[in-house]
C-alpha positions, 0 to 999 in steps of 0.5 A: 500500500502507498501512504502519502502523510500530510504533516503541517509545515514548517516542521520545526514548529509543530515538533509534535506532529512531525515526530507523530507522522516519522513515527508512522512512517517508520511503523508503515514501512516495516510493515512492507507499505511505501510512505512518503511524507508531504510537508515536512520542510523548515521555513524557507524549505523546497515548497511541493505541489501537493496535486503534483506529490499525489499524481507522481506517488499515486497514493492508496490512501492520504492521511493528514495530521491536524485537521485544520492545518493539513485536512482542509487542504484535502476537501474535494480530493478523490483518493481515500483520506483520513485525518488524525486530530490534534488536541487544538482541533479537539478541544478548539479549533472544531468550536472555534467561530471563525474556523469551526465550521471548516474543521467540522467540515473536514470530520464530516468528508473524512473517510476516518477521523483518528483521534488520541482517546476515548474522551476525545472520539466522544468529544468529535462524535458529539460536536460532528455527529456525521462523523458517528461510526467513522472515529478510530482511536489510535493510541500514541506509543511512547518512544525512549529517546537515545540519551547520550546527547549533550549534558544539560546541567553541565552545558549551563552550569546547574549543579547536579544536587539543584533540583531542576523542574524541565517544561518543553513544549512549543511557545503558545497561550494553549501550552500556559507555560506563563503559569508555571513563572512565579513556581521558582520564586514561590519555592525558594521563598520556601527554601528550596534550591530548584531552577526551571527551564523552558523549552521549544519553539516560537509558536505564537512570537507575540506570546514567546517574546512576553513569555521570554521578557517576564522569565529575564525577570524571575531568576532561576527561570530560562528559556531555550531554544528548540532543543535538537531531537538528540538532546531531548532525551538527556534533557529530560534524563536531567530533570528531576521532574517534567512538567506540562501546564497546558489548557489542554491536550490531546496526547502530549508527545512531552508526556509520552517521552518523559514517561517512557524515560522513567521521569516524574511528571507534575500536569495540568488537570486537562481531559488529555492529561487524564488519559495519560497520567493516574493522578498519585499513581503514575504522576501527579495533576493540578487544578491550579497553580497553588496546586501545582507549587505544592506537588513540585514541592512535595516532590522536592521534599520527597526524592524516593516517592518522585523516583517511585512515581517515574518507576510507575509511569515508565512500566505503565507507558510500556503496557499501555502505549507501545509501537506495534499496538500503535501501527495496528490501530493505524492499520485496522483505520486504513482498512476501513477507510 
């Protein structure tokens, strides 16, 4: 079978889905199926012709990720395609006035419409009932990443006993990175020796360049850059707890790679969350930002129940979201499409 995956571009500000459709087309071709991926260029890129990609590679079925920035361009196309949904599209873009009626539009054409979870094939069923009948849920597999990049700590003079609070994820409102601002500063104020680092992508500049602003003025808190792939996984390594403060979420890929790594993770209290991390048993959520302070806190407090809780994400990751299991959901969608 001939895939052609859609990706939105450019790629090195949608870390998530590129990583997400690379993940796919490496699962697709041990299987013996030929992929080729459409979009997956950085700014300034060699800009394709989707009409002529499919003409040329003749695909079987298209499959884009990301309703809004890739499935709308498949209104009208002939071929079977279906379309993966990201949590923007789940929890904003499809009710969004300007461009919910679109998204909608693209759940209601698709030959499948492939989502995270449960809660999340309820949520587009209950928005778009067209689409009743047609939603897969495709769990995301976690996968460990190589660990032997550059030391974060050593590379920016942390000491190896500070306790390091690690939020990656790409600058935007919807990640509410500026919750976590005054974390540092409440903990030290309680006497804690701990320092935070952000990481990712300019999504939103008007967003980053306050969000950047506001951290020159909270010592102990730096903003990175995009972190190379190769570095992530030492970077999470460093940390001695991951945290995710977005609004909302569909299967964070941040999540999935801290857990698999066997880091303790602090999330916000959000449906994709939920279906990721079991509050106390695999990692901790919060309903606020009080919430959040205390179980950073806590953590810091209590180093052997922050390394139970890693120990307890990590084999949960492995049972519940592996690679095969991943591939087979995606191929069982392309046979119904």
């Amino acid at each position: 079978m001939n895939v052609l995956l859609l990706v939105p571009s450019p790629t090195h500000l949608h870390l998530g889905g590129i990583a997400t459709v690379r993940r796919y087309r490496e699962g697709l071709q041990k299987c013996g199926h030929l992929c080729e991926v459409f979009g997956d260029t950085h700014e300034g890129g060699l800009k394709q012709s989707l009409e002529g990609t499919i003409a040329r590679f003749k695909p079987d079925i298209v499959h884009a990720h990301d309703a809004l920035r890739t499935g709308v361009q498949l209104l009208g196309l002939r071929t079977p395609w279906i379309v993966s949904l990201s949590g923007e599209d789940v929890h904003h873009d499809m009710l969004d006035d300007d461009r919910g009626a679109l998204v909608c539009e693209v759940l209601r054409r698709a030959r499948r419409v492939l989502v995270p979870n449960e809660a999340a094939a309820q949520r587009v069923e209950q928005t778009v009932p067209d689409a009743v009948g047609r939603v897969d849920v495709v769990p995301r597999a976690a996968v460990r990443l190589p660990t032997t990049g550059t030391d974060l700590r050593r590379s920016l003079g942390i000491p190896r006993q500070r306790f390091l609070v690690f939020l990656p994820g790409g600058l935007r409102p919807i990640k509410g990175q500026h919750r976590a601002l005054g974390l540092v500063r409440v903990l030290r104020g309680a006497g804690a020796d701990i320092e935070m680092i952000l990481a990712g992508p300019d999504q939103d500049p008007q967003y980053a360049e306050s969000l950047r602003a506001e951290c020159e003025r909270q010592p102990g808190v730096r903003v990175l850059p995009t972190l190379a792939h190769d570095r992530m996984g030492a970077a999470y390594v460093d940390a001695d707890v991951v945290l995710n403060t977005s609004f909302s979420e569909g299967a964070a890929p941040t999540l999935l790679e801290a857990g698999i790594l066997g880091r303790p993770v602090v999330a916000s209290d959000v449906p994709g969350n939920r279906d990721l991390i079991r509050h106390r048993e695999t990692g901790l959520l919060f309903a606020s930002e009080d919430d959040m302070a205390k179980q950073v806190m806590a953590l810091y407090r209590n180093r052997s129940a922050a390394g139970a809780l890693g120990v307890r994400i990590r084999e949960d990751f492995q049972r519940r979201f592996d690679g095969p299991r991943e591939i087979a959901a995606l191929l069982s969608a392309y046979a119904a499409a």
